[in-house]
N, C-alpha and C positions, 0 to 999 in steps of 0.2 A: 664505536660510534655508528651510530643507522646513516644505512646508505640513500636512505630516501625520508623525507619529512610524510609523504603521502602517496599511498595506495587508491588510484578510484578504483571499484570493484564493478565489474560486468559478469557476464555470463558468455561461454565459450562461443553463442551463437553470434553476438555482438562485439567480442573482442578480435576474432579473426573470420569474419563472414567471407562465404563463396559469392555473395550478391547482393549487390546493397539495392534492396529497394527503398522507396520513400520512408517508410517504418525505423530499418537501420541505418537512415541517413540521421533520423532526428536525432535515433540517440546518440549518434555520433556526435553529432550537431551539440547537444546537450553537454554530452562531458567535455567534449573541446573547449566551453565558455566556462566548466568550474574548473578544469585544468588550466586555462590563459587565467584566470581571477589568483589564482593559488598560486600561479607561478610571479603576477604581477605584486606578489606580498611575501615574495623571494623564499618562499617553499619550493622544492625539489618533488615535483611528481611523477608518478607512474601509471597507466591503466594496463590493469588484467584481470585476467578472468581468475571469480574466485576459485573455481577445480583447477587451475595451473599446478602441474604438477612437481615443477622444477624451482616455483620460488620460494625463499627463506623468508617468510612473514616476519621473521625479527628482527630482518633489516630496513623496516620501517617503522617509523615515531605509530605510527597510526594510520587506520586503513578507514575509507570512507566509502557505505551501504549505495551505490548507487541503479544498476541494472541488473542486479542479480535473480533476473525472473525466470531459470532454470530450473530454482531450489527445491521447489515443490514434484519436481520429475524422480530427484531421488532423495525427500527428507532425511532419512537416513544421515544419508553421506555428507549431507549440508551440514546436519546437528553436528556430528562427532567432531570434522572441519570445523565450526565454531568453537566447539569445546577447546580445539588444538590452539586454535590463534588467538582467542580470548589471553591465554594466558603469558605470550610474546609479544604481544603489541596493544596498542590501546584502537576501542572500536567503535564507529562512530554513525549512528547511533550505537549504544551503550549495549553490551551480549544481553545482559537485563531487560532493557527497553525491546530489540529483537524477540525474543524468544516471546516476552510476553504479547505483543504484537502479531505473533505469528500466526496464534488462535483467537479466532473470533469472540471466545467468551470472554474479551479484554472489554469486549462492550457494556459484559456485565456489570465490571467492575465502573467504568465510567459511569453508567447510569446509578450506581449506586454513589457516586460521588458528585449527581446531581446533571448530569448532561441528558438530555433528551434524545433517547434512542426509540424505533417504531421497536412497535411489540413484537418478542420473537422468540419462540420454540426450542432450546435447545433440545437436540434429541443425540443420547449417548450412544456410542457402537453396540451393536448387537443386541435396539430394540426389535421384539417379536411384533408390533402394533405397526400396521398396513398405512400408507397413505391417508386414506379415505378416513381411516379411523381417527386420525390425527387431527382430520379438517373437520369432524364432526366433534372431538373434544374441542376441539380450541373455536369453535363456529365459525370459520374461516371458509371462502365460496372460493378465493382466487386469491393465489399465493407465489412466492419465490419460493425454493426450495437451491440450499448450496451446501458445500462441503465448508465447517469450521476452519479445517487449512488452505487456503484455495489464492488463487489469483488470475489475472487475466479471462474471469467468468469461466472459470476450468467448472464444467458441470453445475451450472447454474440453468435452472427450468422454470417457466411459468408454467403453473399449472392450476386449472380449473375441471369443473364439473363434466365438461365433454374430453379431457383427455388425460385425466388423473387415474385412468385405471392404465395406461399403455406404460406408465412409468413405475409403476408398482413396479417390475421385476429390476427396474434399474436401482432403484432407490432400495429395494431388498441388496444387489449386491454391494454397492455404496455405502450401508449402514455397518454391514457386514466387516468393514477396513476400517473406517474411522467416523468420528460425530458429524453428524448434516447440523443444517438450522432449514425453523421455516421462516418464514415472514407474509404477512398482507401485503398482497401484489401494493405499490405506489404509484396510482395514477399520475402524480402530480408532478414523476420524473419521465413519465412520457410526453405529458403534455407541455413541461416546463423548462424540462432539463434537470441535471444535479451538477450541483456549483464544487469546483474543486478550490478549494483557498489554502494556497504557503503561509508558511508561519519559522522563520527562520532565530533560531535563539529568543524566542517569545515574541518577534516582532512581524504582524503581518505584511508580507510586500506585494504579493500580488492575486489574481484568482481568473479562471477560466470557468466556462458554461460548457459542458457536454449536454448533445441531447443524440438522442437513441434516431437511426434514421430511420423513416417510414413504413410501418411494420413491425418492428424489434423494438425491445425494450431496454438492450444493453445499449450502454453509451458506449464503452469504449470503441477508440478507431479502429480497433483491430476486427468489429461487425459493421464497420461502414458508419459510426458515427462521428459527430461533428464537434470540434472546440474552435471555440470565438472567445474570446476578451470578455470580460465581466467588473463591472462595477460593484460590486457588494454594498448592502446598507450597513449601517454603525453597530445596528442591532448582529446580521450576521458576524461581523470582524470579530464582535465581542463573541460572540460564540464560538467562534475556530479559536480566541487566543484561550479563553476557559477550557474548554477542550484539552488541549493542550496544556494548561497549568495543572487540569487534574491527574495526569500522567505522576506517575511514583519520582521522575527526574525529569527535568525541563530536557523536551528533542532537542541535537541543535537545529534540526529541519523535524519538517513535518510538514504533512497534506490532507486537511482537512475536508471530508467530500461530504455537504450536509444536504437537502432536499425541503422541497416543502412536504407536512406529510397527509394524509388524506384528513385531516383535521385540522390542514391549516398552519401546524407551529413546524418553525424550523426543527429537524431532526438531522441526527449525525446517520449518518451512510456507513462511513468507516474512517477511521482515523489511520493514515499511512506513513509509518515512520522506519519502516525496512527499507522497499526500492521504489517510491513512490516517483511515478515521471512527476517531473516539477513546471513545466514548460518554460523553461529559461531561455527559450528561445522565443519566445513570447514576450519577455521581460527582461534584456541581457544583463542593466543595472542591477536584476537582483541576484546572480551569480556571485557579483561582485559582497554583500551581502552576508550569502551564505559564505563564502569563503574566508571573511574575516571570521565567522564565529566559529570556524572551523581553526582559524588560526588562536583565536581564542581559548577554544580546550585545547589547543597543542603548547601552550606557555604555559598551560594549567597540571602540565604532565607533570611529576615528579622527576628528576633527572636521575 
């Protein structure tokens, strides 16, 4: 018999921090209201960090994808770790859902099943074709440039005509490890923001506005930018839940980040169903929420 119904997963920095600033207060803050939700629907949990070296993943029903924003520091070590638990425990989101989530050209496939993504570049490891070159095939003046596996804007550049030759040598050693993307820089999430909307077992419950603070173009807090409370229209909801429906398996979570795009129609950003922050602190009824559909594929396990 499993000695735990549930696992939330962090990463080493946020499961035993030297310092809690405001940042790992939130997440703290965050899993404590899906761990009280889980426990008020008499599930048995636990948080740790997924590199724990000492726990048996098989003495739990099912482990749940929360703060795991280490992973990208050593992919390696992540994958093989998934490989290992995948097959003891049930994972949630799904090892399937993960893995393909992991890499950006998941947008490919979305937009090919009809979702509206901005135009954008894939470029494979170890093209010989320069920057400039790229912005001259594709006639693009002013671009993002990121890594296919990436998160927390790990090497994420704007670049335009006055400073796209000083990142040639970056982007030569960059290409050289793994696939970039490029995209047309998004004016409309500088000046507007980009809307993050939850979508918990197909139902949306809540969404937040990030905007980039003045100067920068990253939203996240982690460059000093801002979330406030958002209202969403009926047109965006219907967008994040479609989104969402076009996935190969309904997430039980998911965090849909969409923009206006330089033409006007809503566009997806990125669909986050690995460690997406969720701001449930924002919204603590919808804890409650996610936690039943959590307890919902846990009835759904096979015994």
């Amino acid at each position: 018999m499993a000695k735990y119904d549930i696992v939330i997963l962090t990463d080493q920095k946020h499961a035993y921090p030297n310092k809690v600033d405001h940042l790992i207060k939130n997440v703290i803050t965050e899993d404590a209201l899906l761990v009280n939700a889980l426990g008020k629907l008499g599930l048995k949990v636990i948080r740790l960090a997924w590199s724990d070296p000492d726990f048996d993943w098989a003495s739990t029903k099912a482990i749940v994808f929360r703060t795991t924003w280490d992973y990208c520091n050593d992919f390696p070590k992540f994958s093989d770790w998934l490989n290992k638990v995948s097959k003891v425990t049930t994972l949630i989101n799904s090892e399937a859902l993960i893995r393909w989530n992991i890499d950006k050209h998941y947008l490919q496939d979305l937009q090919n099943k009809g979702v509206h993504i901005t135009e954008t570049l894939f470029i494979a490891p170890h093209t010989t074709k320069r920057l400039e070159e790229l912005h001259t095939q594709m006639g693009w003046t002013e671009t993002v440039l990121k890594p296919c596996v990436s998160g927390g804007a790990r090497h994420t550049y704007r670049l335009n005509a006055n400073n796209i030759a000083s990142y040639e040598a970056v982007f030569k050693a960059l290409i050289a490890e793994e696939a970039m993307m490029l995209q047309p820089f998004q004016h409309h999430i500088v000046s507007e923001g980009e809307i993050s909307m939850m979508v918990f077992n197909g139902e949306f419950t809540h969404a937040i506005l990030k905007k980039a603070k003045a100067g920068d173009f990253r939203v996240q807090d982690d460059f000093g930018g801002s979330v406030e409370d958002y209202t969403p229209t009926n047109a965006q909801i219907e967008f994040a839940i479609n989104t969402v429906n076009a996935c190969s398996e309904l997430p039980i979570y998911a965090r849909v980040d969409i923009f206006k795009d330089n033409e006007g129609n809503i566009a997806l950003a990125e669909l986050e169903i690995i460690e997406p922050e969720l701001w449930l602190r924002h919204h603590p009824d919808s804890a409650m929420v996610l936690a039943k559909g959590i307890k919902d594929k846990l009835l759904r396990i096979p015994n």
